[in-house]
C-alpha positions as CSV (number, residue, x, y, z in Angstrom):
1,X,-23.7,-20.3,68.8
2,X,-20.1,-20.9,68.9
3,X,-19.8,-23.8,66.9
4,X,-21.9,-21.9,64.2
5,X,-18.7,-19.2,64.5
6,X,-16.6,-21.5,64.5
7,X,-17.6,-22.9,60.9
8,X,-18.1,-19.5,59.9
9,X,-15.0,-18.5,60.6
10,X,-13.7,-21.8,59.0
11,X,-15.6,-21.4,56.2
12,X,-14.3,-17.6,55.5
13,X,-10.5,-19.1,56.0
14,X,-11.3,-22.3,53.3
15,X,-12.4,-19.4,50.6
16,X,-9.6,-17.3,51.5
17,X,-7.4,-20.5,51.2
18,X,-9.1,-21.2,48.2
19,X,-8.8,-17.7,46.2
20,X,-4.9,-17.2,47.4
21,X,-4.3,-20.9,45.5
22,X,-6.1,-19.8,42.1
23,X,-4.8,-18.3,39.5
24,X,-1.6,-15.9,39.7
25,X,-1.7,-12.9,37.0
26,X,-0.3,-13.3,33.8
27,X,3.4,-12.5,33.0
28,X,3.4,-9.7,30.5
29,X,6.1,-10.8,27.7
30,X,6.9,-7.4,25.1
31,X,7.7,-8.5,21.6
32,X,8.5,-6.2,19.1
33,X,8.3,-7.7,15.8
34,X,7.9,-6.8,11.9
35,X,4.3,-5.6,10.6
36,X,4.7,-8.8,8.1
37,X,4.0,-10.9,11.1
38,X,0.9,-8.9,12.2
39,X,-0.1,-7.9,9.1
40,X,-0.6,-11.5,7.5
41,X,-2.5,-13.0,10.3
42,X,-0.3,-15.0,11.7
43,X,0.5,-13.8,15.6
44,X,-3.3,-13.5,16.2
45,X,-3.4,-17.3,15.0
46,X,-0.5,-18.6,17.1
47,X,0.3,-16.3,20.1
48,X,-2.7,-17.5,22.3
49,X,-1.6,-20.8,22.4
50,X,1.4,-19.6,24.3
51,X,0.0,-17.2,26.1
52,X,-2.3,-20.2,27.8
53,X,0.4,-22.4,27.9
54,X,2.4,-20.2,30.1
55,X,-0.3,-17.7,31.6
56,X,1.8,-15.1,30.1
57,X,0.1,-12.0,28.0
58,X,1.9,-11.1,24.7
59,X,2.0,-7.4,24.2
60,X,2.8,-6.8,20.7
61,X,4.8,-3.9,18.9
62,X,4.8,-4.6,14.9
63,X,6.7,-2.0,13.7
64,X,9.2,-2.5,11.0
65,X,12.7,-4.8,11.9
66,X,14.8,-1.1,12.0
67,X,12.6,-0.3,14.9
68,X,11.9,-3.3,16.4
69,X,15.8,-4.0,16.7
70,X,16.0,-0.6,18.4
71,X,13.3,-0.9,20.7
72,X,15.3,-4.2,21.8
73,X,18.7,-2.1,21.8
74,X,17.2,0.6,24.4
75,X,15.7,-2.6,26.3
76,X,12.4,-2.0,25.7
77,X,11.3,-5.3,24.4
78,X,11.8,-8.5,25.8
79,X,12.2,-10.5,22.5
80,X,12.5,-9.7,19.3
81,X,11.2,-11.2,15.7
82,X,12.4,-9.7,13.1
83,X,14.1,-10.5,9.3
84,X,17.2,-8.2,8.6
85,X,20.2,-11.1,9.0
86,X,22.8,-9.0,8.9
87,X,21.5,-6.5,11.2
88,X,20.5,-9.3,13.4
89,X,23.8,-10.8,13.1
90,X,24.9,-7.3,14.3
91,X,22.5,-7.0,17.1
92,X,24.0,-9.9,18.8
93,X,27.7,-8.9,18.0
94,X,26.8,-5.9,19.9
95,X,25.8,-7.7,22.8
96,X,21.6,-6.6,22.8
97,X,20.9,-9.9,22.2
98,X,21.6,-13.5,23.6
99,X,21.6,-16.0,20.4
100,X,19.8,-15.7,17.1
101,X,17.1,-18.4,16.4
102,X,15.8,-19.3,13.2
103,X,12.2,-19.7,13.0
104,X,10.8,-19.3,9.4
105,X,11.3,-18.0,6.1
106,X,9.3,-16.9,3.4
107,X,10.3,-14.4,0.2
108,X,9.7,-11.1,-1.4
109,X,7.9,-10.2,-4.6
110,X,7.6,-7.4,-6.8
111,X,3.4,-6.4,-7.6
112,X,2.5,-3.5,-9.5
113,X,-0.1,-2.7,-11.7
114,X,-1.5,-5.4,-14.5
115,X,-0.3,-2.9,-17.5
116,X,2.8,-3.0,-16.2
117,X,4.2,0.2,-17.6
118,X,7.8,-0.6,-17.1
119,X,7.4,-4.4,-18.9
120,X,8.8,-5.7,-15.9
121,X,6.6,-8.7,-15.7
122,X,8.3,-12.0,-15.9
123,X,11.9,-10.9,-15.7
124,X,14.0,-13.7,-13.8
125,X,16.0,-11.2,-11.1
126,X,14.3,-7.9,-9.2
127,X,17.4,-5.9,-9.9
128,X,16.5,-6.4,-13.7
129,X,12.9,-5.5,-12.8
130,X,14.3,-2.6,-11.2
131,X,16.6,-1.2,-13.6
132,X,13.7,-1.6,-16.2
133,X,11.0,0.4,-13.7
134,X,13.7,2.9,-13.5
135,X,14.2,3.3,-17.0
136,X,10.7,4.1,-18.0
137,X,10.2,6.1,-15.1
138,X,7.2,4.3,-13.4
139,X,5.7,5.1,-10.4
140,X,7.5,2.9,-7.3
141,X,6.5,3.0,-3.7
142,X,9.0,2.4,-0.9
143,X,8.6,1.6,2.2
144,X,10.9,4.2,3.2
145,X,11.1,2.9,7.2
146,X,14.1,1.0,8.1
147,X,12.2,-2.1,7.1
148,X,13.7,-5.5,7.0
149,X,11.8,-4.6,3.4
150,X,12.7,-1.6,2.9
151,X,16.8,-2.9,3.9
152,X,16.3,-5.6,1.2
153,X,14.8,-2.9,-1.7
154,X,18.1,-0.5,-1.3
155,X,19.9,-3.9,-1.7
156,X,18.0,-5.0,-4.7
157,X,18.3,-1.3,-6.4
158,X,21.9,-1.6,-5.2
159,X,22.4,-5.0,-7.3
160,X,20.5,-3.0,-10.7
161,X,23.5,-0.4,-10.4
162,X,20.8,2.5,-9.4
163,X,20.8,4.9,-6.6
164,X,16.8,6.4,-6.9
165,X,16.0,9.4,-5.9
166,X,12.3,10.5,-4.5
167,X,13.2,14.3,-6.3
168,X,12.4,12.3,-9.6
169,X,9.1,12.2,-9.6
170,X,8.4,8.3,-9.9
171,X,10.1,7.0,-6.7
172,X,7.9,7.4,-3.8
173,X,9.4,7.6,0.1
174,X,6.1,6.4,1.9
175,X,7.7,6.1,5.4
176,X,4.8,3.5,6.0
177,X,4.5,-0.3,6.9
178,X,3.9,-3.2,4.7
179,X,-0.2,-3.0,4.4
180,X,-0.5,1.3,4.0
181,X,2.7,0.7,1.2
182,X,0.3,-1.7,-0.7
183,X,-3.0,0.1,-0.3
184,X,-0.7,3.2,-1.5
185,X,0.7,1.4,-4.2
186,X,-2.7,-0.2,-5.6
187,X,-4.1,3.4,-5.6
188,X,-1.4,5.2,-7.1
189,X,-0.8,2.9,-9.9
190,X,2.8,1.7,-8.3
191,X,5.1,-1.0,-8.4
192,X,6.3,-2.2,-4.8
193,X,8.4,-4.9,-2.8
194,X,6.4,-6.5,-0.6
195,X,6.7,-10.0,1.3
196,X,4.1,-12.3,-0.2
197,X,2.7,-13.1,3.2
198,X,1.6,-9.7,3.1
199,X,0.2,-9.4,-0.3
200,X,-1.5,-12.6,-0.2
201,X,-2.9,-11.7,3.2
202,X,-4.5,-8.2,1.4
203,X,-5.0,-9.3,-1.9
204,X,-8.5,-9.0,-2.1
205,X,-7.9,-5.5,-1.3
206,X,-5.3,-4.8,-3.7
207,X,-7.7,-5.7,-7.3
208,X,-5.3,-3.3,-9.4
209,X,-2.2,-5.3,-8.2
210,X,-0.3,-7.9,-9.5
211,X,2.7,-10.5,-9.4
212,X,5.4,-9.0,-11.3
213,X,8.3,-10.7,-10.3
214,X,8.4,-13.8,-7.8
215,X,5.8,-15.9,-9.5
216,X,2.4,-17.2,-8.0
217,X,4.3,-19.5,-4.9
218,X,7.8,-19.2,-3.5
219,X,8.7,-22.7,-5.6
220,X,8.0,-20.3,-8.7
221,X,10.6,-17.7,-7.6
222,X,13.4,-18.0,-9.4
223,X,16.1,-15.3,-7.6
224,X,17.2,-16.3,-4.5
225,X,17.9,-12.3,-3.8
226,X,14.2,-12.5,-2.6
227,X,14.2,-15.1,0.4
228,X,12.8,-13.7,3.4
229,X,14.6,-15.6,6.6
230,X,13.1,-14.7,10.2
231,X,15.3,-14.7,13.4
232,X,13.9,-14.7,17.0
233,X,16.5,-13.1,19.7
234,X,15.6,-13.1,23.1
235,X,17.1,-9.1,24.5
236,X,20.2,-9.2,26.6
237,X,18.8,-9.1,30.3
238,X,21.7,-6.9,31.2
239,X,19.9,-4.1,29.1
240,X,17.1,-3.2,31.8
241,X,15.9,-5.0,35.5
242,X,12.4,-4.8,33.3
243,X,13.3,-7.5,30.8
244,X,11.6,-10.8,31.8
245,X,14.5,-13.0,30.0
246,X,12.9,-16.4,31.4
247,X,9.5,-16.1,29.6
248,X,11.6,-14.8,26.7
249,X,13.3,-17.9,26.6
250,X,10.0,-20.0,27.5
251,X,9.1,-17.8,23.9
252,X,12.3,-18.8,21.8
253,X,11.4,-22.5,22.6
254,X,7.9,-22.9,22.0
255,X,8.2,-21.2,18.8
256,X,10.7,-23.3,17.6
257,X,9.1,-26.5,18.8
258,X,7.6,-29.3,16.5
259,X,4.2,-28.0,17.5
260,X,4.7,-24.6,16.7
261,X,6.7,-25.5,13.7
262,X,3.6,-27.5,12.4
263,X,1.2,-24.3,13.4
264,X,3.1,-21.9,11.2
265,X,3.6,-24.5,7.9
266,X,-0.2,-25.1,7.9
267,X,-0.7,-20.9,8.4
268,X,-2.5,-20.1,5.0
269,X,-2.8,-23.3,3.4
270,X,-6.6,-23.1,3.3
271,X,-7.2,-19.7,2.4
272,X,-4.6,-19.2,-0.1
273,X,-3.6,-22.5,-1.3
274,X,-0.4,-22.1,-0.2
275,X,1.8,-21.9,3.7
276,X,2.8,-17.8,4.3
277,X,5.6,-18.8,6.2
278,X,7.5,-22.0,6.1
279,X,9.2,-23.2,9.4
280,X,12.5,-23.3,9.5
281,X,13.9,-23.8,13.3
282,X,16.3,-26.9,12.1
């Protein structure tokens, strides 16, 4: 009788042995990022390899690059990934962030409708595009969000000499992401800037839109206005006791590894016939 408690006993202390030595919880890591990222595919087809790899959970905010940035500023967000270079340059200057990483680049297109109303379609430059959709009047959707997008459209309109305003009639404020400005667009019979991981991603969706300006592949994009760079900044631990800066770090180097690298070139290739993102950490 007491040896049979005896390896009882032993046995209850070898399971409890057992079950304190097996797997720890995963480490949450918060990235807020830009919708393009989410939108296109591309974080549901890389993330869980580093959430494996480091028994980490990836909580993802895609909200556009204005937000994202201040969701890092009030230290809300672990890491950010975003594409606004000057603001990001900004971000670090101002001490929310701990060094700027570049990670890949893609570019922005004009799409609007197949009649192209404005006769847009073709024109070398988007500010030419632009000052043409202005000119006649037809129907453009903004982003309207503090976008990295919608940043680079008040540049482009900016470059065309043209300040437009929504009280015209023909320049719509959608205050939306990428995917609901192209779905608003396509119905409404509106031109839009949109990235062209984006577009591509949706396109089936999108049957009354077309390339207006950008071509059919970034190699046929002829104004350099429209490259699309992405940054990853880990957040400035000093912001909050909450922000896990070591698997934010552990984040900054595994996207920016070979591996990773590879991952994100090959993203799209067989679907669309072409990479949505092109790696760019060198």
């Amino acid at each position: 009788m007491r040896k049979t408690a005896l390896l009882l006993l032993l046995s209850i202390l070898l399971m409890l042995a057992v079950s304190a030595c097996g797997p720890s919880e995963p480490e949450v890591l918060r990235l807020a990022t830009t919708t393009s990222t989410a939108d296109s595919g591309l974080l549901d087809a890389i993330l869980p390899g580093f959430e494996e790899a480091f028994n980490a959970r990836v909580d993802v905010v895609a909200v556009g690059t204005g937000q994202a940035i201040e969701l890092g500023e009030a230290g809300d967000a672990d890491v950010i990934l975003v594409h606004a270079r000057a603001r990001e340059d900004a971000f670090i200057a101002e001490g929310h962030g701990t060094a700027r990483h570049d990670v890949m680049y893609n570019d922005f297109i004009i799409v609007g409708p197949a009649v192209d109303p404005a006769g847009a379609a073709g024109m070398p430059t988007a500010a030419e595009a632009l000052a043409a959709i202005s000119a006649a009047g037809a129907p453009f959707a903004s982003r309207g969000d503090d976008s990295g997008t919608h940043t680079k459209e008040l540049s482009l309109w900016e470059a065309a000499g043209i300040t437009p305003d929504p009280a015209g009639g023909w320049y719509n404020s959608v205050g939306q992401g990428m995917g609901e400005t192209l779905t608003f667009a396509n119905e409404a019979g509106a031109y839009t800037l949109t990235d062209r991981a984006t577009f591509l991603a949706m396109r089936d969706a999108l049957p009354d839109l077309t390339v207006i300006v950008g071509g059919e592949s970034i190699d046929a994009n002829a104004d350099p206005a429209l490259l699309n760079p992405y940054g990853v900044i880990p957040v400035n631990p000093d912001k909050s006791d909450a922000i896990n800066a070591e698997l934010a770090e552990q984040f900054v180097e595994w996207i920016t590894s070979d591996d990773v690298q590879t991952q994100i070139g090959e993203f799209g290739v067989e679907t669309f016939g072409q990479a949505l993102f092109y790696p760019d950490a060198e």
